[in-house]
C-alpha positions, 0 to 999 in steps of 0.5 A: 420376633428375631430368631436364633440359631444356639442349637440345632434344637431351637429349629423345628424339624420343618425348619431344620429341612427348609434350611437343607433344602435351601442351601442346596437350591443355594449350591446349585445356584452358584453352580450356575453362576447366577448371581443372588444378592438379596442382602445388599446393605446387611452386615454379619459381626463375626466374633472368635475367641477360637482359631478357625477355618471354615467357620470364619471362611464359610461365613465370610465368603457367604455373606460376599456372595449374598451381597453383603458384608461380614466383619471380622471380631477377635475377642482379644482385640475388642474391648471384650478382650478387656473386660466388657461385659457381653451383654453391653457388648451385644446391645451395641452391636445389635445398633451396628449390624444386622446379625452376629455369628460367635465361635467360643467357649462357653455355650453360657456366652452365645446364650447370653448374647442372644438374650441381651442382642436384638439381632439374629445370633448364630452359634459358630461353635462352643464347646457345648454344641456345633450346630452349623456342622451338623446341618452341613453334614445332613446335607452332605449325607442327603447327597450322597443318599437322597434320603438322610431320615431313615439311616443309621449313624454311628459317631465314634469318639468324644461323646462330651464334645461339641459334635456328639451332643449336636448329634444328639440334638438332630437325631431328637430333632429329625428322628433317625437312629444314632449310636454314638461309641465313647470311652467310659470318661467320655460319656455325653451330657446326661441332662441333654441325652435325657431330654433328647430321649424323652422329647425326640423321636429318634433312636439314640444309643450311647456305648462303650463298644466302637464295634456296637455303633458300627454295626450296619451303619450307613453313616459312619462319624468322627472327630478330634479326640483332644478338642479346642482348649483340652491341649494341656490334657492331651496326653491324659485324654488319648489313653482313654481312646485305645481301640477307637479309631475308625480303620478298616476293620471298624468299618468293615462292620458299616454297610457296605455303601457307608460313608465316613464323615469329619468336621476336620481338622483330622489327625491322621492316624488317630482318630481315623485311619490314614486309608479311610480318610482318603478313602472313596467312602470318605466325604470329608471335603464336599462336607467342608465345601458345604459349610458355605452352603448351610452358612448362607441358607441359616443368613437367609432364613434369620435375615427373613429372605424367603 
């Protein structure tokens, strides 16, 4: 029976660890210039109807590394651009390559392809769930801690983004404490909150107070207050944010080894203050370099290479 990746709920807090432990085996590997191609001959469809970085390039160069190829699929130029419908579309992939990796909008269309696709489909983003990021950020944390179970972690900002709600999913899933600080017209959804509070095992608190989830936190968090697709309410939405900026008073409230995570891009100045965001708290980019690492280890463990 193939295997999804849609949200970090999907994987069993077993699964969720093998995959961290993975890529870091994986990270140390290419460290040491050791050269593993156990996916000679696959091929990964790359589909984006978003902009990207390092969702495209993590995945792109993972599967280079792995031996194996990846395929670049704009929506736009595809016959998906013209209408076809998705689950046409992902039952002829499904005869082409051997998994497929979507980076969208609608969290509806990643799970409509993996309904129709017979292949392995990996959720690269929607504006629902971001779930490679968030296993990236576990490692990244792990280390930088060793121990990522039994901290406490504060995200500051959009509680209805991407982000928080894969947060919520991994603190129902691994069952760490988790505060996450949003404005009164941010809050995240209510279903997912309600079924992450009655089926996980962590702590998850949501308030208004950026100061409340600082509190002691050894993980510190944010993201972009305007996401993907939101521009046109740019203005409307930033007001809402006053006093939400991750600076140094906020963070003086952290433990006093925190660390300071971002998917990125970041606006400086915003979100986050210039000073921490360069900060030597700040693991912001061993977090980008990671994507590679978690990309390759998920590939792996869909694809059925123990």
């Amino acid at each position: 029976m193939k295997k999804d990746l849609i949200t970090i709920s999907d994987l069993t807090k077993d699964e969720a660890l093998s995959l961290i432990t993975r890529a870091r085996e994986l990270k140390a590997m290419l460290k040491n210039g050791v050269i593993y191609q156990p996916l000679k001959g696959k091929s990964l469809a790359m589909i984006f109807a978003k902009s990207s970085t390092r969702t495209r390039v993590s995945f792109e160069v993972g599967m280079t590394q792995l031996g194996a190829h990846a395929l670049f699929l704009s929506t736009e130029k595809t016959q998906m651009g013209r209408g076809e419908p998705i689950c046409d579309t992902a039952r002829v992939l499904s005869r082409y390559v051997d998994c497929v990796m979507i980076r969208t909008f609608e969290q509806s269309d990643v799970e409509d392809f993996a309904k129709f696709a017979t292949i392995p489909v990996i959720n690269g983003l929607t504006d629902m769930y971001h779930p490679c990021q968030v296993l990236c950020d576990l490692m990244t944390v792990q280390e930088k801690k060793d121990d990522f179970l039994n901290l406490k972690y504060a995200f500051i900002g959009d509680g209805a983004s991407n982000m928080a709600h894969s947060w919520i999913n991994a603190a129902a899933t691994f069952g760490f404490e988790l505060r996450i600080a949003t404005p009164k017209k941010c809050m995240p959804n209510q279903a997912l909150l309600n079924s992450a509070r009655r089926g996980g095992a962590g702590s998850i608190i949501v308030t208004n107070d950026p100061k409340e989830a600082a509190q002691d936190a050894d993980v510190i968090n944010t993201d972009v207050w305007v996401s993907m697709g939101q521009e046109g309410d740019r203005n409307e939405k930033i007001k809402h944010f006053s006093g939400f900026q991750v600076d140094d008073a906020l963070v003086g409230l952290c433990a006093d080894d925190y660390i300071f995570l971002h998917c990125l891009p970041v606006h400086r100045g915003e979100e986050v203050s210039e000073d921490i965001f360069e900060s030597a708290h700040s693991v912001v980019f061993d977090q980008a370099e990671n994507r590679l690492h978690i990309q390759k280890s998920i590939l792996l463990a869909l694809l059925g290479v123990e």
